[in-house]
FILOSE-700855 format. One record per residue (C-alpha): x, y, z. Coordinates in nm, 2 decimals, decimal comma. Example, Ala and Ser with C-alpha at 12.3 -4.5 7.8 and 13.67 -1.06 7.14 Angstrom:
2
<<1,23; -0,45; 0,78>>;
<<1,37; -0,11; 0,71>>;
END
This chain:
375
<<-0,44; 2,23; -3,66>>;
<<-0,18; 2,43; -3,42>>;
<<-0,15; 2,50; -3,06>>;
<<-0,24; 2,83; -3,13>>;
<<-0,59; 2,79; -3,31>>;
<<-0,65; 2,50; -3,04>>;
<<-0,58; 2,79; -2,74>>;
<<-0,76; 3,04; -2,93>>;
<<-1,05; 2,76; -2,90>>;
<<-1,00; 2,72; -2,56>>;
<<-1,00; 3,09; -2,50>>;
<<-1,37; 3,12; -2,56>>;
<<-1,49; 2,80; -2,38>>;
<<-1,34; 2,98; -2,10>>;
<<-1,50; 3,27; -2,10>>;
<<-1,83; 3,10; -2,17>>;
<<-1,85; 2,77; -1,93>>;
<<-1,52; 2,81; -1,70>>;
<<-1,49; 3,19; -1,59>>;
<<-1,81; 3,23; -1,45>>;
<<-1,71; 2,91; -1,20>>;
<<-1,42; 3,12; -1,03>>;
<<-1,13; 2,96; -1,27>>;
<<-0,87; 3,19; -1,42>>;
<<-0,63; 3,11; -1,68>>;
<<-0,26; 3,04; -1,55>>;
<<-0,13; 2,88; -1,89>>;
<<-0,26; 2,89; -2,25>>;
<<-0,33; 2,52; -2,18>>;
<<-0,47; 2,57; -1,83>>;
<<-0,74; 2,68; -1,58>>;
<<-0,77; 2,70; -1,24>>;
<<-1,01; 2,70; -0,94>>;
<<-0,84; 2,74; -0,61>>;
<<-1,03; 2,58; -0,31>>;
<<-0,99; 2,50; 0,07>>;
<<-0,65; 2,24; 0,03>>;
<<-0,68; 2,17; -0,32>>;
<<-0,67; 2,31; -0,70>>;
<<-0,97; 2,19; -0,97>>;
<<-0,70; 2,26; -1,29>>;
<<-0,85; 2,21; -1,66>>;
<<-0,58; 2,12; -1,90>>;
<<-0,59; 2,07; -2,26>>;
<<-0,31; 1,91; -2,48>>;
<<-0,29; 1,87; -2,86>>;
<<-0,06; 1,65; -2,98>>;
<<-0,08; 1,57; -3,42>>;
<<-0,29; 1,29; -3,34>>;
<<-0,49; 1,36; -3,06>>;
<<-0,67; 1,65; -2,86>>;
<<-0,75; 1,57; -2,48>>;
<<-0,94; 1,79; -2,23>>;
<<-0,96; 1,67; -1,85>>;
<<-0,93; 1,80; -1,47>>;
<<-0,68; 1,76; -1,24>>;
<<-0,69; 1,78; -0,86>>;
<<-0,38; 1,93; -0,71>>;
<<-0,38; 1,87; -0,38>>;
<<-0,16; 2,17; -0,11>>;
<<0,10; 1,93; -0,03>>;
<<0,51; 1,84; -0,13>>;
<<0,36; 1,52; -0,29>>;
<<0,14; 1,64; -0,50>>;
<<0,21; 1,57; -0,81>>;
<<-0,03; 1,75; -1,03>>;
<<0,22; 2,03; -1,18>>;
<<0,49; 1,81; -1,29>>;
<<0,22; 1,55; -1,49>>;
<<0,04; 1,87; -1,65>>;
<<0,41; 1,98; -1,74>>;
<<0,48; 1,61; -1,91>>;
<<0,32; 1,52; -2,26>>;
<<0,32; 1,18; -2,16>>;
<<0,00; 0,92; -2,08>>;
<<-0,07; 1,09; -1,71>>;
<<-0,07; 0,81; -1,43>>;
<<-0,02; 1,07; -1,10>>;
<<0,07; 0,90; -0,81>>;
<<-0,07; 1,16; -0,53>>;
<<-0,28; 1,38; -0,74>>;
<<-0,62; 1,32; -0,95>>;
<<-0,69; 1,30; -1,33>>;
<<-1,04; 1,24; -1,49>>;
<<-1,08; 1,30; -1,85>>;
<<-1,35; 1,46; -2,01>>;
<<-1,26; 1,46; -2,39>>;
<<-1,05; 1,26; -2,62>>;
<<-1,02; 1,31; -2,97>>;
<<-0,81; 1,11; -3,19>>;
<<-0,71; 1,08; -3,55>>;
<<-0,75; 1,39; -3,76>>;
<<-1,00; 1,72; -3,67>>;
<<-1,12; 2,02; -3,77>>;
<<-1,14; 2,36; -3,57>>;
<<-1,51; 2,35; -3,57>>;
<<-1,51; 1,96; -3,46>>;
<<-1,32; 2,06; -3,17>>;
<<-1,56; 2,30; -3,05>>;
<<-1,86; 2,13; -3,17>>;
<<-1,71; 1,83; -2,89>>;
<<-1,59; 2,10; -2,66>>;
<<-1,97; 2,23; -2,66>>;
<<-2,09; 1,87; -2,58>>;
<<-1,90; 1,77; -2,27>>;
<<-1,94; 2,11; -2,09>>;
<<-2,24; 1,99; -1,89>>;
<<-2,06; 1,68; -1,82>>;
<<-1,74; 1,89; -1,72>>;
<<-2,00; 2,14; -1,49>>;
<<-2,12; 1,82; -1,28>>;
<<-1,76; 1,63; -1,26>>;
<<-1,62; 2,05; -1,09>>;
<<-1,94; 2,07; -0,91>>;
<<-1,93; 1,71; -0,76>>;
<<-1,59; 1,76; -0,62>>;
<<-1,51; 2,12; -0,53>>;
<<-1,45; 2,06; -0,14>>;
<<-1,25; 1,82; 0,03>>;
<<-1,61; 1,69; 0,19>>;
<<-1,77; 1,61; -0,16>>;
<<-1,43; 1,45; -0,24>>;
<<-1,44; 1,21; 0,06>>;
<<-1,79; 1,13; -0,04>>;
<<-1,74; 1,05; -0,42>>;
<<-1,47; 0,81; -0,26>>;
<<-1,68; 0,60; -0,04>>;
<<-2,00; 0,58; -0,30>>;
<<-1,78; 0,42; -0,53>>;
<<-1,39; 0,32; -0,47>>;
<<-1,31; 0,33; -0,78>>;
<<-1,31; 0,74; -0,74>>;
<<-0,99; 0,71; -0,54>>;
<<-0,78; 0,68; -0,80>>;
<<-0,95; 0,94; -1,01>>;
<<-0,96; 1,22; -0,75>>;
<<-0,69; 1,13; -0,51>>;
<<-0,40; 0,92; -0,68>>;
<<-0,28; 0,61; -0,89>>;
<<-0,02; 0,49; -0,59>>;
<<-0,19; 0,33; -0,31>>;
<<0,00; 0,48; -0,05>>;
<<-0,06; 0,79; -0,27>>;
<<-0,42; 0,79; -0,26>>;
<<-0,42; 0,70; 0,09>>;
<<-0,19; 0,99; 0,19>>;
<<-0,46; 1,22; -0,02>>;
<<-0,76; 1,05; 0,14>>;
<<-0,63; 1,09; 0,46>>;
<<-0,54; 1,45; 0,41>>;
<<-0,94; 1,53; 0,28>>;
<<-1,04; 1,41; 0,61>>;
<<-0,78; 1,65; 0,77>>;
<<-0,94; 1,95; 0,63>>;
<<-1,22; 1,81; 0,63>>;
<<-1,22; 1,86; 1,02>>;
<<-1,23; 1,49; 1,04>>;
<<-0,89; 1,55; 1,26>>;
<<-0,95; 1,22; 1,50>>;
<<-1,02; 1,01; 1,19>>;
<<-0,71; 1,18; 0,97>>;
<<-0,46; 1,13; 1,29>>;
<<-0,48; 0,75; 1,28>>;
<<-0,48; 0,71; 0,86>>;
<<-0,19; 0,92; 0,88>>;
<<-0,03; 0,72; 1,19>>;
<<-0,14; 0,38; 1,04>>;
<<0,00; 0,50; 0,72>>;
<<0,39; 0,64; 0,86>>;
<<0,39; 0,24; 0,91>>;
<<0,25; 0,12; 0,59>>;
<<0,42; -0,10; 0,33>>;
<<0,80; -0,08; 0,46>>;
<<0,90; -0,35; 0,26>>;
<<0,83; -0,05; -0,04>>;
<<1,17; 0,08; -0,05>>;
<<1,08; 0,36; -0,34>>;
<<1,17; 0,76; -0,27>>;
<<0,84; 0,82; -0,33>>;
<<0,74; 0,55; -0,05>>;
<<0,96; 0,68; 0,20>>;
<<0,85; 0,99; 0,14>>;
<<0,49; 0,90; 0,12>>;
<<0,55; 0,78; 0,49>>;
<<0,78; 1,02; 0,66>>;
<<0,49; 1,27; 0,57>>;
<<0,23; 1,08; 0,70>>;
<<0,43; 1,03; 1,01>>;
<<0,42; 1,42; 1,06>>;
<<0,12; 1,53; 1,03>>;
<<0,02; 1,24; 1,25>>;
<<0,25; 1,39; 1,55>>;
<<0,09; 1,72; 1,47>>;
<<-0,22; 1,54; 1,52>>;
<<-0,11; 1,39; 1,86>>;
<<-0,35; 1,53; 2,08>>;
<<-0,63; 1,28; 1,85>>;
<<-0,40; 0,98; 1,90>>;
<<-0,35; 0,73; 2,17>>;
<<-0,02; 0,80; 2,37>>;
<<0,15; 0,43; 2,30>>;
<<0,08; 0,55; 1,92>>;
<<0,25; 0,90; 1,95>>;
<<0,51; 0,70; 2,11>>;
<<0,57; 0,49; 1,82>>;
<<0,55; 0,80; 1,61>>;
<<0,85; 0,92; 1,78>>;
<<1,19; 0,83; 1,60>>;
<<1,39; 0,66; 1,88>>;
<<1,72; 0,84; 1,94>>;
<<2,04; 0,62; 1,96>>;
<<2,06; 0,59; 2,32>>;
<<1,69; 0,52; 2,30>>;
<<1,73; 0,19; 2,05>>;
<<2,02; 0,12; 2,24>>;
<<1,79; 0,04; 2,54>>;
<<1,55; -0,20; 2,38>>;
<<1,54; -0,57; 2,41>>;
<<1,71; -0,75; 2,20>>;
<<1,46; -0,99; 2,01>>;
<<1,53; -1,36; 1,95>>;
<<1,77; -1,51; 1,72>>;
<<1,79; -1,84; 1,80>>;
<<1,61; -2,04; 2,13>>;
<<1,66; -2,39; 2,15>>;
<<1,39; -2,65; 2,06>>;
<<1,35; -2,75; 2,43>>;
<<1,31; -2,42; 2,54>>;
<<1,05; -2,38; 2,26>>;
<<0,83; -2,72; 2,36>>;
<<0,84; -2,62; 2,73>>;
<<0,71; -2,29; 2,64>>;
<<0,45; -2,45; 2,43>>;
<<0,33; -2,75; 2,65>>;
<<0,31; -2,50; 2,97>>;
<<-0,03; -2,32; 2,85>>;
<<-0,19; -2,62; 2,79>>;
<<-0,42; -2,60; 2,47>>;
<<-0,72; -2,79; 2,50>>;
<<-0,61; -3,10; 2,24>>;
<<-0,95; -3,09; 2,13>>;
<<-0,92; -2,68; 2,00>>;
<<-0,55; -2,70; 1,92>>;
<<-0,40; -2,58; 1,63>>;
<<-0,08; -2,58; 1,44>>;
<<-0,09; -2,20; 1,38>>;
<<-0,17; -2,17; 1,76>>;
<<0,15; -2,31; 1,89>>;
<<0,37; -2,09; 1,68>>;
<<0,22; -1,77; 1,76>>;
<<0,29; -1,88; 2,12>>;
<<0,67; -1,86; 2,03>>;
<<0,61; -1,54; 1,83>>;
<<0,43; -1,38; 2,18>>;
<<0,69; -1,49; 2,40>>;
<<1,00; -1,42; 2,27>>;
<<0,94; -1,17; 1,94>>;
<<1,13; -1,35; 1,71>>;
<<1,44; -1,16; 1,51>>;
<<1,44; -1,20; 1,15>>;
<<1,56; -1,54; 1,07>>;
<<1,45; -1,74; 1,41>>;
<<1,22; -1,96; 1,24>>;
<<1,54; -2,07; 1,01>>;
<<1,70; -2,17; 1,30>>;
<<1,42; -2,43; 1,42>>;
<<1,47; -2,80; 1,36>>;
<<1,12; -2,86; 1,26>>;
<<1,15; -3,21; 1,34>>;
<<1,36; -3,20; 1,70>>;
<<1,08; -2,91; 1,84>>;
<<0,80; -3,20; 1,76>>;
<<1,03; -3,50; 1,95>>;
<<1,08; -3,23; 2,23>>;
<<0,71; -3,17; 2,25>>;
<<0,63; -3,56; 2,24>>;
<<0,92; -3,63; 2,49>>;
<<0,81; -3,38; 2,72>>;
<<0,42; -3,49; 2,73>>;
<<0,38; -3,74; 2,56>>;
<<0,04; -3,85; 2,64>>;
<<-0,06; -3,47; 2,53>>;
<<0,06; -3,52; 2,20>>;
<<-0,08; -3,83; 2,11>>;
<<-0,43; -3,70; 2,25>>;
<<-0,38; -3,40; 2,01>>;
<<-0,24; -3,63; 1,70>>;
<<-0,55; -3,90; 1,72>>;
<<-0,82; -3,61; 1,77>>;
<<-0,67; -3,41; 1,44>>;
<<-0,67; -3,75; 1,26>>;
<<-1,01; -3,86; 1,41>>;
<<-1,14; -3,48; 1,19>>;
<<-0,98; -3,63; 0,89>>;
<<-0,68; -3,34; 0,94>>;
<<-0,36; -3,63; 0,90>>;
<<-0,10; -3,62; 1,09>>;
<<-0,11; -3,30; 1,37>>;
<<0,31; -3,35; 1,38>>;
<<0,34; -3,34; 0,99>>;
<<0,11; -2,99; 0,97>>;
<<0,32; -2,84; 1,25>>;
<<0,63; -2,93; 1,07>>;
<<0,51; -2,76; 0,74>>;
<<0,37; -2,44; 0,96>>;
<<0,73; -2,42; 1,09>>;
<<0,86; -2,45; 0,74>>;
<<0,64; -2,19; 0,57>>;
<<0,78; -1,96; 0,83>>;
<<1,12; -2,05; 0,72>>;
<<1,04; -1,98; 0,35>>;
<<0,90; -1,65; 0,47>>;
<<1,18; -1,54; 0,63>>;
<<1,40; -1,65; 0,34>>;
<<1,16; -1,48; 0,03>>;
<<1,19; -1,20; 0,26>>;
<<1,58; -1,14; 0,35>>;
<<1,65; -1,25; -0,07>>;
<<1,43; -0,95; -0,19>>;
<<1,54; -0,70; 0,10>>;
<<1,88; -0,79; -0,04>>;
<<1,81; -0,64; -0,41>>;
<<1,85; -0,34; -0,56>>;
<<1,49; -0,12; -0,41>>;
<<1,36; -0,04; -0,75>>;
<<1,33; -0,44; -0,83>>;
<<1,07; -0,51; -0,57>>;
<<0,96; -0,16; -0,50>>;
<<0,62; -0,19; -0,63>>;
<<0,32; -0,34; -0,59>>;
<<0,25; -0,58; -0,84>>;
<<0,23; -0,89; -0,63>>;
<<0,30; -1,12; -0,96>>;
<<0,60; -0,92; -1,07>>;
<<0,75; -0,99; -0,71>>;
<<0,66; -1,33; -0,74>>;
<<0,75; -1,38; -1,11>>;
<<1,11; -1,24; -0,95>>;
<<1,15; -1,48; -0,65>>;
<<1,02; -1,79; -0,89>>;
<<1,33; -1,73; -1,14>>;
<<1,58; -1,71; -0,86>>;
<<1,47; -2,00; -0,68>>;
<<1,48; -2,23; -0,98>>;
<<1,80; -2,06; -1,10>>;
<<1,96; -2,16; -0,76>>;
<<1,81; -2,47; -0,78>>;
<<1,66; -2,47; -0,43>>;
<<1,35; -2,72; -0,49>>;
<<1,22; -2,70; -0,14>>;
<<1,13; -2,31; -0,14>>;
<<1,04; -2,36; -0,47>>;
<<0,74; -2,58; -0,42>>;
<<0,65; -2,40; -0,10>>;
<<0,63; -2,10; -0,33>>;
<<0,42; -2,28; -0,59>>;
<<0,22; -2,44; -0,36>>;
<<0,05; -2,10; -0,23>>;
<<0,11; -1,95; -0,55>>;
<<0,09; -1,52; -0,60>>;
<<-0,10; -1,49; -0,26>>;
<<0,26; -1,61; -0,09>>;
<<0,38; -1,29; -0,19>>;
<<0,15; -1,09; 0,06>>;
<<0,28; -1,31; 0,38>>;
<<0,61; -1,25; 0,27>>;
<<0,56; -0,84; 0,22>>;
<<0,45; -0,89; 0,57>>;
<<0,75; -1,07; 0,69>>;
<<0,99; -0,78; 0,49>>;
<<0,82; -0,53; 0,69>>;
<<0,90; -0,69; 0,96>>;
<<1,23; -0,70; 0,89>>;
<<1,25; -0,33; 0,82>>;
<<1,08; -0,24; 1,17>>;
END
């Protein structure tokens, strides 16, 4: 079997099932249906082992990524464009076995074209079954978001489109790639040209600062001493029967925005002696009624709280410190798999039992804590 038989093949299945739908012939190996901000693309490849037939959504964009993966002979894994497969053949075939199989799927090709051919039908293949996204719109996450995002724009879903796109310019900065960057500096925008749909503190945002602009903002927090900390703490007054670890933290991260490595300059211990030493009736109300729940010692959890935060921050700054394409992705147990080798490498026992302790899932607060970083 040769790629000119196989075309040959394909030439009268497009005559038959694909002209009459509004596709035309661009290649020998593929079709295509143009439509309001997208292509429906039919490709076929031969290799000697294998014949494959499937549709690809190119989407009228500078990420799309369509062309390039019906250009490659490779498995195709787009990362802002959609690939379902309709045939695959493997192993050895005859001419007429090819379009014995190419005359069974053609109903099944029919409904997958008709179920999709606007950006609406698209959006609601999506949300009746999830899955779809990474079918019709992309393999990346921020990928498929970008594409989702971009339906709803033509769509006329403008309001809903303007904040995916603005939520996205923010998304994942931790995610170093070209193709991240990319992924949101595009987002970004088409989110200003959106503006008029978005709140003005979010257009604001949107905005790229100019020097003199950055130059102008507060500075954050590197370092506030423990006394400062336990006043600032002590002065709202929790109600010792409510009060939580977590809760006097975040009172530190709402009052003075804390820079990148604050928490690693807390003395865990000192900010709980400042807190007892300045009310010390307080504490000792708040220690007996968490031990009274069967919670331990209130002091001990805020220490570890305080601690976690310093892992965070130090997960964080190691990875932001390697080469992008090491921690660039998503795969949450790569990342971890990563951090787990240093940290027993360097021998640093501490941050290596926090990170055991909360296991993959760690990896997510400490994403969180690199985007920080980066914003």
């Amino acid at each position: 079997m040769n790629q000119q038989t196989v075309a040959g093949i394909f030439s009268e299945f497009f005559e038959t099932h694909l002209a009459p739908l509004g596709f035309v012939r661009s290649t020998p190996t593929l079709a295509e249906r143009v439509l309001t901000g997208f292509k429906q693309i039919i490709r076929w490849n031969l290799t000697a082992s294998s014949f494959d037939l499937s549709v690809q959504y190119s989407y009228t964009h500078d990420l799309d990524d369509a062309l390039s993966i019906a250009a490659s002979d490779e498995e195709p894994n787009p990362d802002c464009s959609g690939y379902v497969p309709i045939l695959h053949m493997r192993g050895s075939f005859t001419e007429d076995a090819i379009k014995s199989d190419l005359n069974s799927v053609h109903r099944k090709l029919r409904n997958t074209l008709n179920r999709t051919q606007s950006v609406d039908k698209i959006i609601t293949a999506v949300n009746d079954d999830m899955t779809a996204g990474v079918r019709l719109l992309g393999h990346d996450p921020m990928g498929m978001s970008f594409n989702y995002a971009y339906c709803m724009d033509f769509a006329g879903k403008k309001r809903e489109a303007a904040k995916r796109y603005a939520d996205l310019s923010g998304l994942r900065r931790s995610n170093r790639s070209v193709f991240a960057t990319r992924v949101r500096e595009a987002a970004r925008e088409r989110a200003i040209a959106l503006k008029s749909y978005l709140p003005k503190d979010v257009t604001e945002h949107l905005v790229k600062p100019t020097p003199t602009d950055a130059a102008r903002q507060s500075i954050v927090a590197d370092a506030i001493s423990e006394t400062e900390l336990a006043k600032r703490i002590i002065a709202l007054g929790f109600n010792p029967e409510t009060v939580l670890p977590g809760l006097f933290l975040e009172v530190v991260v709402q009052a003075y925005s804390p820079a990148t490595t604050f928490w690693f300059n807390v003395d865990a211990e000192r900010l709980v002696s400042e807190l007892e030493s300045q009310q010390p009736t307080y504490m000792a109300t708040v220690n007996r009624i968490w031990a009274k729940d069967g919670c331990g010692s209130f002091n001990e959890d805020l220490v570890n709280a305080i601690r976690t935060k310093q892992f965070d921050e130090y997960s964080a700054k190691w990875l932001l410190s390697l080469p992008q394409e090491k921690v660039s992705n998503d795969d949450d147990h790569e990342v971890y798999d990563l951090l787990h080798r240093h940290l027993k490498r360097t021998r640093n026992l501490e941050m290596l039992r926090y990170l055991e302790l909360d296991g993959v899932k760690a990896i997510g607060y400490i994403r969180d804590r690199m985007d920080l970083m980066l914003s």
